[in-house]
C-alpha positions in Angstrom: 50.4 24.8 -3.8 49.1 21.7 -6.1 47.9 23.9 -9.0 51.1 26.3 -9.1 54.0 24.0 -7.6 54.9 26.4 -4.9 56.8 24.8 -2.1 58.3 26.5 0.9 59.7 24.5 3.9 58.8 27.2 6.6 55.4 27.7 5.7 54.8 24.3 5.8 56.5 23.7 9.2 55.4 26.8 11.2 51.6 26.1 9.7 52.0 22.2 11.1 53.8 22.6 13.9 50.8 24.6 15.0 48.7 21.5 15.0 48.6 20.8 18.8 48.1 17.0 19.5 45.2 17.8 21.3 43.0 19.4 18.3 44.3 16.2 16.1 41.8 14.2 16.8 39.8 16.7 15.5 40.8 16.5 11.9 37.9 14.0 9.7 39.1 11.1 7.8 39.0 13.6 4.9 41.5 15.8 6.7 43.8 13.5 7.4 44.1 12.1 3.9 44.6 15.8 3.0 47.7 15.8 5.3 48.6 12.8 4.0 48.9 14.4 0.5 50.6 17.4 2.0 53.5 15.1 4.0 54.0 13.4 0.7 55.2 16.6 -1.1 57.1 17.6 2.1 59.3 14.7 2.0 59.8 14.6 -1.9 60.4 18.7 -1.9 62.3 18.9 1.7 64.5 14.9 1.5 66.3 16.6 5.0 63.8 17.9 7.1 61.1 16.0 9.3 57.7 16.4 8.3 55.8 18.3 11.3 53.4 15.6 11.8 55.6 12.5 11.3 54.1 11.1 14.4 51.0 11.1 12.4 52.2 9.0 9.1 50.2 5.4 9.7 47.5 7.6 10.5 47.6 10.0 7.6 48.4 7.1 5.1 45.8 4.9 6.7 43.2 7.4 6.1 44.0 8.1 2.3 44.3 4.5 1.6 40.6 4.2 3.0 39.4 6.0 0.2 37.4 3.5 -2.4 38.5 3.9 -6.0 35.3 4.0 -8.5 37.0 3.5 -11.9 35.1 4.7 -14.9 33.4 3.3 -17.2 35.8 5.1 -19.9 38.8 3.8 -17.3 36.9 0.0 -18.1 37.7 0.9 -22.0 40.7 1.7 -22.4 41.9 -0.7 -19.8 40.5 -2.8 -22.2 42.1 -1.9 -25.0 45.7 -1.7 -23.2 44.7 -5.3 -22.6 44.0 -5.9 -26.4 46.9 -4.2 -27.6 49.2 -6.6 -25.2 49.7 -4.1 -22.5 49.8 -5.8 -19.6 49.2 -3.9 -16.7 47.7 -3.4 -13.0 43.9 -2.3 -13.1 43.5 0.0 -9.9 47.4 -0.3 -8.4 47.9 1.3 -5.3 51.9 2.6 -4.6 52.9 1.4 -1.6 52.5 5.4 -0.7 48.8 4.9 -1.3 48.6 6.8 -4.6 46.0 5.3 -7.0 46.9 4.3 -10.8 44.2 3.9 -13.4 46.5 1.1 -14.7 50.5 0.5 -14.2 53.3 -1.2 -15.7 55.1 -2.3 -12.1 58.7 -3.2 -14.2 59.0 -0.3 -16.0 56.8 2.1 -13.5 54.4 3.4 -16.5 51.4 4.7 -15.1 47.9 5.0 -17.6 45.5 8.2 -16.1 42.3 8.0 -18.0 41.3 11.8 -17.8 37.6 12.5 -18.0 36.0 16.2 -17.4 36.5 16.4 -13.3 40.1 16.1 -14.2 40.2 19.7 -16.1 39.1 23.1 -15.1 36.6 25.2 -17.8 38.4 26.9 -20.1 37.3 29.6 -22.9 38.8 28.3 -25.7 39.4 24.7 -26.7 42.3 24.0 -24.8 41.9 22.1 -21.4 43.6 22.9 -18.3 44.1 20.4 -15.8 42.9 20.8 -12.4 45.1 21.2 -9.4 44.3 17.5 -7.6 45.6 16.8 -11.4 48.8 18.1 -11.7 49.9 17.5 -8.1 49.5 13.6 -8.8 51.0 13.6 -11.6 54.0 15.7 -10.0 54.0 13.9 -7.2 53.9 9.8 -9.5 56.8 11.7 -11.8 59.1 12.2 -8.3 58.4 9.2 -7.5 60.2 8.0 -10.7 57.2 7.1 -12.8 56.1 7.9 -16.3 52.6 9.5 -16.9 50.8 8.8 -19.6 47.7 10.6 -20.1 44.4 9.8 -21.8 41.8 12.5 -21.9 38.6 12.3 -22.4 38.1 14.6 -25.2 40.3 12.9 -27.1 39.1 9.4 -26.5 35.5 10.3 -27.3 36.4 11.1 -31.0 38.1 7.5 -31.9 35.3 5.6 -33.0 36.7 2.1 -34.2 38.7 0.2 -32.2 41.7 -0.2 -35.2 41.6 3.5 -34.1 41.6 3.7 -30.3 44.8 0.7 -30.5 46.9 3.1 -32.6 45.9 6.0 -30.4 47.0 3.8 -27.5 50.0 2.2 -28.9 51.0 6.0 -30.1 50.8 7.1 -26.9 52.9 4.1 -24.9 55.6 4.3 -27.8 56.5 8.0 -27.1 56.7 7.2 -23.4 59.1 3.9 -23.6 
């Protein structure tokens, strides 16, 4: 459902409600952060229903909030150019629903995703396709009520002074705002 937005209520609740509580503790820390992921879309797709595994939200959120972030190297730069440019911003903000921002503008809820190769499927030609985990982040920040603004890798690499990488950047923010 992340890489082609499909949403259903009753799939989701007849597959969770199958969940006994007795095979829950069963489910890895990786599982549950998965659910976690899954609840999330549930409540911004389905507002009136109850999530299946309610019972299982401190859980679910503890277990996706346990997950370190390991910012780039590239997510280093153009923090640091956001910084030169007079962006000021979160490094590393966590939304109180335990999503991870490469950097964030709390007042006006701007989020900056540095995009490097993991973030895109192959493609044949030139054009880059984003990759499921991807998109349903960025759906899920947007429903949330905040702006994405991507920075991709690909285009990055090719900037080569940094008069260029602050217009790129300040290009990019000006659309957005």
């Amino acid at each position: 459902f992340a890489c082609i937005d499909w949403s259903n209520s009753d799939f989701f609740i007849v597959l969770l409600s199958s969940v006994n509580r007795e095979y829950q503790d069963l489910f890895s820390s990786e599982n549950l952060s998965q659910l976690h992921q899954v609840s999330l879309h549930f409540e911004l797709q389905f507002p009136d229903q109850t999530f299946p595994l309610a019972h299982m939200q401190a859980e679910l959120l503890t277990a996706f909030k346990r997950q370190e972030p390991r910012p780039s190297n590239l997510q280093r730069e153009v923090a640091a150019v956001l910084t030169r440019i007079g962006w000021d911003h979160a490094f590393e903000f966590v939304t109180r629903e335990g999503l991870s921002v490469d950097m964030a503008q709390l007042e006006n809820m701007t989020a900056v995703e540095v995009d490097g190769p993991t973030h895109y499927l192959k493609s044949k030609g030139s054009q880059l396709v984003e990759n499921g985990n991807t998109s349903f982040k960025t759906r899920i920040l947007r429903q949330l009520g905040w702006t994405v603004i991507h920075v991709p890798y690909c285009e990055w690499g090719v900037l080569l002074d940094a008069a260029t990488k602050d217009a790129y950047l300040r290009a990019k923010i000006i659309v957005v705002l």
